[in-house]
C-alpha positions in Angstrom: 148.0 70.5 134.5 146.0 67.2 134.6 144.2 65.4 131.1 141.0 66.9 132.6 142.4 70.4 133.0 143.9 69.9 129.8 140.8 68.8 127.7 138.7 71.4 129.3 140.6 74.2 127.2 141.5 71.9 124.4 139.3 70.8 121.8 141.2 68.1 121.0 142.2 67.2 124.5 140.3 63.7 123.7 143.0 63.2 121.0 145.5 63.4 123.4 144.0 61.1 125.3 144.1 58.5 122.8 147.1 59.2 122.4 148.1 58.3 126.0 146.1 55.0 125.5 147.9 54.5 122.6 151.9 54.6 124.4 150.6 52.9 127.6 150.4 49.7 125.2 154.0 49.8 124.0 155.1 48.5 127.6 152.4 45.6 126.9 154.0 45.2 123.8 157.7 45.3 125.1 157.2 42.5 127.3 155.8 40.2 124.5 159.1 41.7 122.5 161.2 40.3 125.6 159.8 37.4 125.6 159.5 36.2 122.1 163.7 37.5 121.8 164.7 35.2 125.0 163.5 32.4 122.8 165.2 33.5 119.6 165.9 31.1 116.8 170.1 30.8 116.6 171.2 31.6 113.3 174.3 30.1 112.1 176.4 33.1 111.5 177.6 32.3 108.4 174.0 31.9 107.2 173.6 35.9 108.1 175.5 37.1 105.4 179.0 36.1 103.6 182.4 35.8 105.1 184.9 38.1 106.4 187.2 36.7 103.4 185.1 38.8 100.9 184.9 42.1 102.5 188.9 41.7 103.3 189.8 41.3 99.7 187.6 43.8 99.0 189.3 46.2 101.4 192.8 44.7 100.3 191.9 45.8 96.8 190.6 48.7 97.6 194.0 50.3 99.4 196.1 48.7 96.9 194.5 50.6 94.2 194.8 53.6 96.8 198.3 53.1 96.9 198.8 52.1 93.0 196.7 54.8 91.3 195.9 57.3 93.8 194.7 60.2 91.3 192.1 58.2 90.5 190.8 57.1 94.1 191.1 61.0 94.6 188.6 61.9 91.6 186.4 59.8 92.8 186.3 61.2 96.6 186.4 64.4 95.2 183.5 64.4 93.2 181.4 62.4 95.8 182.5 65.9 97.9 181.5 68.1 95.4 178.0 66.7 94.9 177.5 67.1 98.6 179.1 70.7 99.3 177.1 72.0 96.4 173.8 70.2 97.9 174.5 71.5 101.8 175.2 74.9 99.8 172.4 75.0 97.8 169.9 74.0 100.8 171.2 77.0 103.2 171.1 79.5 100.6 167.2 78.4 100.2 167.3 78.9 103.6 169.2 82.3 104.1 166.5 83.6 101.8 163.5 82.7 103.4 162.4 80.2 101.3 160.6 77.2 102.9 161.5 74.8 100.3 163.7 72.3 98.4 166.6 73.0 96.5 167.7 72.1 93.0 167.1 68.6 92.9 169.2 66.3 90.3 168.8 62.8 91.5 167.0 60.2 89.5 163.2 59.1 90.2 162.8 56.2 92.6 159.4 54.9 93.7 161.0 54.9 97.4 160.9 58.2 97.2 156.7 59.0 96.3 155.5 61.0 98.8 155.7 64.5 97.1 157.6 65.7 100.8 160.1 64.3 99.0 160.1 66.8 96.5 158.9 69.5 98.1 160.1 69.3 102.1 163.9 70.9 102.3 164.1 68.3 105.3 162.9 65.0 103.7 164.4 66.7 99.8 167.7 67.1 101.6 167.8 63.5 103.4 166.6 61.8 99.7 169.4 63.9 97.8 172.2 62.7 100.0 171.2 59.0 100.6 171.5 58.5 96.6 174.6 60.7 96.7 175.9 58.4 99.1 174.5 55.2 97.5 176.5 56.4 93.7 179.6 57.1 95.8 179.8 53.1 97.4 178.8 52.1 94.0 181.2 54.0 92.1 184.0 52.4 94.3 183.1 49.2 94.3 182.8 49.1 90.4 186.5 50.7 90.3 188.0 48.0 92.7 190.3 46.2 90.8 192.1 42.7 92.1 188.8 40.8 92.2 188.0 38.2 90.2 184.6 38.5 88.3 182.3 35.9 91.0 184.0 37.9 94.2 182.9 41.2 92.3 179.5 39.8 91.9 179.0 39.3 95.5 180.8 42.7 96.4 178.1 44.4 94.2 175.1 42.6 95.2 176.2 42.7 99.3 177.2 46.4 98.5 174.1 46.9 97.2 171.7 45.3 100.3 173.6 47.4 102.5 173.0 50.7 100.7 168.9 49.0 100.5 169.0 48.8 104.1 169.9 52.6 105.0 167.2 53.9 103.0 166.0 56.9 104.9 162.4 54.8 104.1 163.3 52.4 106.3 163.2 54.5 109.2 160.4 56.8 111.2 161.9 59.5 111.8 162.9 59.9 107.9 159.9 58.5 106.6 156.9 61.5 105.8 154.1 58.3 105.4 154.3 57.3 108.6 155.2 60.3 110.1 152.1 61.6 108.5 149.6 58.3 109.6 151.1 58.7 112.6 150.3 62.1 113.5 146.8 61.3 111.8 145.8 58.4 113.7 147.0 60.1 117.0 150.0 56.9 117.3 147.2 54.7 116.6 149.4 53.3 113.3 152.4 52.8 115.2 151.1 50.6 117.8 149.3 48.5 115.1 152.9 48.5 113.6 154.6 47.4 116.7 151.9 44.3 116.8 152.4 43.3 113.3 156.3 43.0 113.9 155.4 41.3 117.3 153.3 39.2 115.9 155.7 38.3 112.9 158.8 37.9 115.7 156.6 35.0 117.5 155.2 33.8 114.6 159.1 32.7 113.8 161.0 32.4 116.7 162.5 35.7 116.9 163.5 36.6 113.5 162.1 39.1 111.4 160.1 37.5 108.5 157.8 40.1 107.4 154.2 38.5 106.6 153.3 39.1 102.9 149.9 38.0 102.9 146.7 38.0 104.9 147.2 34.7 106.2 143.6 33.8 107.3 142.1 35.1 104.0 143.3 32.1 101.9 143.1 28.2 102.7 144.4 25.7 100.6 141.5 23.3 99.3 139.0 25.8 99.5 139.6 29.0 98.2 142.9 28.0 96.6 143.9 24.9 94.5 140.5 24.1 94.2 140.3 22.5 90.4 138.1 19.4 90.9 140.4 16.4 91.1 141.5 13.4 93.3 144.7 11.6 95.0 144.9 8.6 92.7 148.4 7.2 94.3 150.3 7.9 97.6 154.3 6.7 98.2 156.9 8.6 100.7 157.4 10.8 98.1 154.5 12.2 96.6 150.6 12.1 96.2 149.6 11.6 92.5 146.8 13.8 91.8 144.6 13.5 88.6 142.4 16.1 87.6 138.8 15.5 86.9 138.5 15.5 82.9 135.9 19.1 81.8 135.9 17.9 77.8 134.2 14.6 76.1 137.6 13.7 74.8 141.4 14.4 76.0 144.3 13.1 74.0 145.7 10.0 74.4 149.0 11.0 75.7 148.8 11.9 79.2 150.4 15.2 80.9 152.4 14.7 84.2 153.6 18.2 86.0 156.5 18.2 88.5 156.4 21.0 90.2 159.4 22.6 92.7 159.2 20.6 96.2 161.0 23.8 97.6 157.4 25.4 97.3 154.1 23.6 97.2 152.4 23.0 93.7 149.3 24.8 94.2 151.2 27.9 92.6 149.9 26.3 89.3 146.4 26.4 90.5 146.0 29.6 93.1 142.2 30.6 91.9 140.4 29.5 88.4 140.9 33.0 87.0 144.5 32.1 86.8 145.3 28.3 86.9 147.3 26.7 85.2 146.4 23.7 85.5 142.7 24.2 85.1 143.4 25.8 82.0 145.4 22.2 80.6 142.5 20.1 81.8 140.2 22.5 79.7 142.1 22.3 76.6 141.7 18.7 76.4 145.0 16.8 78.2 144.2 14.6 81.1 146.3 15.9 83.6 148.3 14.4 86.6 150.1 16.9 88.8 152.7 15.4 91.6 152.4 16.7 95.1 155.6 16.3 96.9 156.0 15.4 100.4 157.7 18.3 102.7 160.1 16.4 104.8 161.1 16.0 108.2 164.1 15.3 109.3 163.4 11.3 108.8 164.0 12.0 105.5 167.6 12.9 106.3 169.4 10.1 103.7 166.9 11.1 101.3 169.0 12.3 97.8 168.0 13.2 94.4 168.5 9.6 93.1 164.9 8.9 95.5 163.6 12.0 94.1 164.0 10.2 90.2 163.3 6.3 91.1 160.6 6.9 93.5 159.3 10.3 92.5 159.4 10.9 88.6 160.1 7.3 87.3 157.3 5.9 90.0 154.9 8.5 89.0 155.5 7.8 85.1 154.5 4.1 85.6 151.7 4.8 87.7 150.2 7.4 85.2 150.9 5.1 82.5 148.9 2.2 84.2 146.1 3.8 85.2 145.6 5.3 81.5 146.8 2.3 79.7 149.6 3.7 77.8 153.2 3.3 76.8 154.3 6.9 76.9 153.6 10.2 78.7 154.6 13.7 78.2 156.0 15.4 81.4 156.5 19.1 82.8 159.0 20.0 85.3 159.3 23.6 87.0 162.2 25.2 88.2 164.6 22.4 90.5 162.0 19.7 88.8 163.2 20.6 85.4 166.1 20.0 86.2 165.6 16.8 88.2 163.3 15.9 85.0 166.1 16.4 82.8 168.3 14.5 84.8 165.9 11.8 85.1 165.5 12.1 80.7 169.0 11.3 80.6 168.6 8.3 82.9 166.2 7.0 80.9 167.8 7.4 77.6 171.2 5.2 79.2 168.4 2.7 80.8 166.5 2.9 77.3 163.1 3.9 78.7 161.4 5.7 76.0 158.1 6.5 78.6 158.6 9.9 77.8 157.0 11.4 74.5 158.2 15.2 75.0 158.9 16.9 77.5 158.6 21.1 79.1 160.6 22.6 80.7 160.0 25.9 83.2 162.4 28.4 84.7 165.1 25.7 84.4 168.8 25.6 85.1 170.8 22.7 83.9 174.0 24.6 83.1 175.0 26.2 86.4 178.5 27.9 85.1 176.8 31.5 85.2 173.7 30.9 87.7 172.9 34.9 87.9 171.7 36.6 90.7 171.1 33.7 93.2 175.1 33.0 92.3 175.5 35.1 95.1 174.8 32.8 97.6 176.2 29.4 96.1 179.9 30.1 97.7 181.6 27.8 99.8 180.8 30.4 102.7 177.0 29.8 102.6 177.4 26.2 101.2 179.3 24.8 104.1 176.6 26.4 106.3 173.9 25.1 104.9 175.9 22.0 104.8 176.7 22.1 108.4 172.9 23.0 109.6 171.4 20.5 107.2 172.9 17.8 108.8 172.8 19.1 111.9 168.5 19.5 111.8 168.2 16.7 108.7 166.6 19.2 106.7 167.4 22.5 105.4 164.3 24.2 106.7 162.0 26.4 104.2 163.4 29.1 106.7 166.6 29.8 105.1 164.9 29.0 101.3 162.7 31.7 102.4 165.3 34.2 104.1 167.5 33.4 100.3 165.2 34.4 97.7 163.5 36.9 99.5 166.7 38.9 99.7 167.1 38.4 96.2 164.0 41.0 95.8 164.8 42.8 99.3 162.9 46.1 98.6 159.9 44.5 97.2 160.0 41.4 99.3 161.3 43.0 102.5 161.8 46.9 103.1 158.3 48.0 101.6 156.1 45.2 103.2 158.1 46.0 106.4 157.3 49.6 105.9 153.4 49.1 105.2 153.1 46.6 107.9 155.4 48.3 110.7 155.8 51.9 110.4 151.6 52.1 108.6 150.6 49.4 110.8 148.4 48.4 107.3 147.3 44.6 107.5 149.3 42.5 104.9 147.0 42.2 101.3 144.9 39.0 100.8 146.8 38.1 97.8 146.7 35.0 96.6 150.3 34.7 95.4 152.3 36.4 98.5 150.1 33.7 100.5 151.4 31.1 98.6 154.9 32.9 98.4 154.9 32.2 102.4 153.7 28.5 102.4 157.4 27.0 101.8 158.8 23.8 102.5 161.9 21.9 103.8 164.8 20.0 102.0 166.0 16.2 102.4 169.6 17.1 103.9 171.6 14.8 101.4 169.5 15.9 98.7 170.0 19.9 99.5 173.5 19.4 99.4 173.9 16.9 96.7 172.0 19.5 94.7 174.1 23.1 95.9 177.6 21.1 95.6 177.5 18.5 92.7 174.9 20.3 90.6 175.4 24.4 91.3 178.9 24.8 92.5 180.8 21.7 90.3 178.3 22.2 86.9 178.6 18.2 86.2 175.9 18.0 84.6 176.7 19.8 81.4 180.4 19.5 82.4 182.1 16.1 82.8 179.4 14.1 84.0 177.0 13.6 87.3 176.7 10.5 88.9 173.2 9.7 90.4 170.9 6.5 90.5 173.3 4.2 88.9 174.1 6.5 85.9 176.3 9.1 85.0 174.7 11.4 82.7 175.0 14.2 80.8 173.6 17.5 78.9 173.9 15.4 75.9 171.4 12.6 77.4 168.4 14.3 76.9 167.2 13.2 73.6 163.6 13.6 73.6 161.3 16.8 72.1 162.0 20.0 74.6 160.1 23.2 75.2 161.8 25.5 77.5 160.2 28.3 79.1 162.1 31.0 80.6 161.4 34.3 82.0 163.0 37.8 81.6 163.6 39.1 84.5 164.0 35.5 86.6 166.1 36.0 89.7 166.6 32.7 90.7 166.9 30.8 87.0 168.6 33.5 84.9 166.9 33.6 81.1 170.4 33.4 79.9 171.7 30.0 81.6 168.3 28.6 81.2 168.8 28.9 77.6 172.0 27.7 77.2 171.8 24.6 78.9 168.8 23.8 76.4 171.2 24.1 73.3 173.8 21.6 74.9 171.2 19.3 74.9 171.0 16.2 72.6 167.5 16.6 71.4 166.6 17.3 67.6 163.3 19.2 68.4 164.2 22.0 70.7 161.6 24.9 71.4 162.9 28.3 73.5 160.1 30.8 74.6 161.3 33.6 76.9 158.5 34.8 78.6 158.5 38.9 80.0 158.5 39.4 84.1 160.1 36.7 86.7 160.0 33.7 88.1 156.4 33.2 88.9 154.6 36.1 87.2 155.9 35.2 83.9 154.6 31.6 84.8 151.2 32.0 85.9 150.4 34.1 83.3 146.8 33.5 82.3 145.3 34.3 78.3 143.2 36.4 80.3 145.3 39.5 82.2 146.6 39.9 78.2 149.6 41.1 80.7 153.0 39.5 79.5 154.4 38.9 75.9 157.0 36.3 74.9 160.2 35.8 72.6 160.5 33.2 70.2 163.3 32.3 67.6 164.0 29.5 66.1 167.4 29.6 65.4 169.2 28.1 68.5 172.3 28.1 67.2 172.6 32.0 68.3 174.1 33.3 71.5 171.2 34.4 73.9 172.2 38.3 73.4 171.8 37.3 69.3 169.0 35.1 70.3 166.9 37.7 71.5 168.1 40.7 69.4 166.4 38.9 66.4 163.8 36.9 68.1 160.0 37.6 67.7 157.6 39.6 70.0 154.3 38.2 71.0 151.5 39.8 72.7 150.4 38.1 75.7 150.8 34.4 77.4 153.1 31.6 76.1 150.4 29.3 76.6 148.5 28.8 73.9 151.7 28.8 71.9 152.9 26.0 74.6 149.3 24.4 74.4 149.5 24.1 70.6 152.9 22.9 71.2 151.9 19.6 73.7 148.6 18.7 71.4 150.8 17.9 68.3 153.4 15.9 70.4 149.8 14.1 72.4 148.6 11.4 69.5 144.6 11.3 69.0 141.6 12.0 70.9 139.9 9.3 73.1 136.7 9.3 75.9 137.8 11.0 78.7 139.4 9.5 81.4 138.0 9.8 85.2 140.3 9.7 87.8 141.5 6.2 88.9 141.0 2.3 88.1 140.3 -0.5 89.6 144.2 -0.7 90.6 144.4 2.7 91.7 141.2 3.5 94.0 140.6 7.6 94.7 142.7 7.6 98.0 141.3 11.4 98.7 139.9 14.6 96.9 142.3 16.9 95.6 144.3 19.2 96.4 145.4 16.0 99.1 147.0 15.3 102.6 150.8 16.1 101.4 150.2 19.9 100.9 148.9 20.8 104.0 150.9 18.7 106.1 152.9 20.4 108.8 156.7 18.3 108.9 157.8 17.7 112.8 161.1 19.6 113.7 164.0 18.4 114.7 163.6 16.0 118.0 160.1 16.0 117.6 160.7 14.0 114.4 
């Protein structure tokens, strides 16, 4: 029977037709797979996961404790078998008895799991019930492992656990009812929009399979985002100096200076005016500057975190201070620029620079001997990887910063965005944050692995001493009024360390304010949204279990407590300052040249 014979009797013969249409592109699309693959980016392959060394102790451990205790190993397997005898059981006496529907179902809620088929299908129910069986079971044994010490059972866990993310029965068509359903609904229609998104993602980065979070043409930096009205008042190798146009009569007199993370771009502190950060400073008063680092090529090979303090924070001190005619600033650093601020407070207190008035610190490590989650991936497996493909490429390439912390999050940052976009063939959000999430940049060589080894792996700056620009510093060093920020549920600078690296430090005037939600969201967390509350406790002398137990719960943003905070540590009031002197000409508007700049690769360099 032809399409025409067949549409003749069937209604919905056009259907299949579009249908047809629909498959007749996937050979369209298979060639653009073939052809983006035969150019795929080569991954170092320690860089794909961690070494054989960890899953071989692991196993080692494993059989010993077979061999050693073999009752126990026994419970375990047995009771993994019970669960899923008694759920085959259950299902085929639903079955026998002509009942279309799922058995008894025990297993936790999971938001994987929120298409009510999963409730209510004996094929999807059954599926669900035995993937979580299965997950508890691999849990269960890797908690009991003994012979590990406590980092290798860390990793064990976390790997364990991206494994058991991975085989979700979500992650799959045939297993997953939403896009079983869109498909059939949209005649295949979803599915080729799928395959395009992934296509389109594969070329987009050379054959690897970064999912796109945002709508990337619904956002452009200068216009729509980081758009609080100021101008490029100094330009090194480094950094572009940005100073915000002034929105009161009078500021105070001490100036604000923000560092912000040169692993990501600063405008996360000013996405729209609803919720900027640094809009909101310049309205309370502060003239504010706000660094805007450089994302470097591979000419910036050498480059180490001793250029990152002489010609980044200390050169953007004395600039600030000239152009506003003053002897001190007060300074903000965020996550890897609080703690190159800190180590740059502790080179100015052995150089005896007092330029600094107070200074704020957010998401911050500065005591690495517990980094949490991100620990994961600071073993000498992944270090001397990223060692060997630093040097190899003179940069460590927003790529595998990207590929990192993404993992970290994999079902939020991976497996459901690769769901929607692939198997729903939805087009990524326009969200401002996700946009800005994908808009990475790269890492001096020297400076990524000065950083990973001397700083994350060896701890020497709250143990023994690290050695940079001239100096060996310490901890102790920093002497000047802090205010740490910190976030609940961080994943790359753990509440926990954040907090005790502030109480080894030397200052008198220490302020701790854990905010609730992670790394960014418990950041940029306007007075507005009335979203996230905040700890506070005074008493720093307390463990950061105690700390917390007996701190005090606020109701919404840190930063009016923060803003209250800076304005008693920021002298009098005086006429507002407009961007610039006569030394220091307005080079450009804001947001700048430096954060749109696209770094040459490699060769190209």
């Amino acid at each position: 029977m032809t399409t025409n014979d067949y549409n003749s009797v069937h209604p919905d013969g056009a259907n299949v037709a579009r249908l047809e249409e629909n498959l007749s592109k996937v050979e369209e699309l298979t060639q653009r797979f073939l052809n983006v693959m035969a150019r795929k980016r080569q991954v170092p392959q320690p860089l794909q996961g961690p070494s054989h060394d960890l899953y071989l102790k692991a196993a080692t451990a494993y059989w010993t404790e077979m061999m050693q205790h073999p009752a126990k190993l026994i419970e375990q397997q047995v009771g993994y078998w019970g669960k899923t005898l008694q759920h085959y059981v259950a299902a085929q006496q639903m079955l026998a008895q002509g009942k279309i529907a799922a058995p008894p179902d025990p297993t936790p809620k999971d938001r994987r799991f929120s298409n009510p088929l999963w409730e209510t299908h004996p094929y999807f129910n059954f599926i669900k019930q035995q993937y979580l069986f299965n997950a508890e079971a691999i849990e269960k044994a890797v908690a009991a492992t003994e012979g590990l010490d406590e980092r290798e059972r860390k990793r064990l866990e976390y790997f364990s656990r991206q494994i058991i993310d991975m085989f979700s029965p979500t992650n799959f068509l045939a297993t997953n009812p939403d896009a079983l359903e869109k498909a059939v609904a949209t005649e295949g229609q979803s599915l080729v929009d799928g395959l395009e998104n992934l296509i389109a993602d594969l070329e987009r980065n050379d054959g690897e399979v970064i999912v796109t979070l945002a709508d990337r043409d619904a956002f452009k930096v200068g216009e729509n985002l980081a758009t609080t009205p100021g101008a490029v008042v100094f330009r090194n190798a480094m950094f572009e100096l940005i100073q915000y146009k002034p929105t009161t009569g009078t500021v105070h007199e001490t100036p604000l200076i923000i560092f912000p993370p040169w692993i990501n771009k600063f405008y996360i502190l000013d996405l729209k005016p609803a919720n900027s950060l640094i809009k909101w400073v310049v309205d309370q008063g502060f003239t504010l500057f706000v660094v805007s680092w450089v994302n470097p090529d591979p000419t910036y090979r050498d480059k180490t975190l001793a250029d990152y303090i002489e010609n980044g924070f200390l050169r953007a001190m004395t600039e600030v201070k000239a152009i506003c005619g003053v002897k001190k600033v007060n300074a903000v650093g965020y996550c890897i620029a609080g703690t190159t601020l800190s180590l740059t407070l502790a080179v100015m207190k052995k150089r005896k620079d007092t330029s600094v008035n107070a200074a704020t610190l957010f998401t911050t490590l500065t005591d690495f001997s517990d980094p949490g989650e991100v620990g994961v991936f600071l073993d000498n497996d992944f270090v001397d990887a990223i060692e060997a493909e630093a040097g190899r490429a003179g940069v460590l390439e927003s790529f595998y910063m990207e590929r990192t912390f993404t993992f970290l999050r994999s079902n939020d940052l991976i497996y459901q965005p690769a769901i929607r976009n692939y198997m729903l063939g939805e087009a990524p959000p326009a969200f401002d944050l996700l946009y800005w999430n994908g808009d990475g940049t790269n890492l001096p060589a020297a400076m990524a692995v000065e950083y990973l080894r001397h700083l994350c792996q060896n701890d020497e700056f709250a143990q023994g001493g690290f050695a940079v620009a001239g100096e060996v510093v310490r901890l102790e060093d920093v002497t000047v009024p802090v205010c740490a920020i910190a976030c609940e549920t961080d994943h790359i600078a753990a509440w926990r360390s954040s907090y005790r690296g502030v109480c080894k430090m030397g200052s008198k005037d220490k302020t701790f304010i854990l905010s609730e939600s992670g790394h960014i969201a418990g950041i940029v967390n306007p007075p507005t949204k009335r979203k996230y509350g905040h700890y506070t406790n005074p008493d720093m002398g307390l463990e950061a279990a105690d700390w917390l137990a007996s701190s005090d719960k606020h109701e919404g943003t840190w930063w009016l407590r923060w803003g209250r905070w800076l304005a008693a540590r920021s002298d009098g009031q005086v006429p507002a300052r407009q961007p610039g002197d006569s030394t220091h000409p307005v080079l450009c508007a804001a947001p700048g040249t430096y954060v749109t700049a696209v770094p040459k690769r490699g060769s190209d360099a």
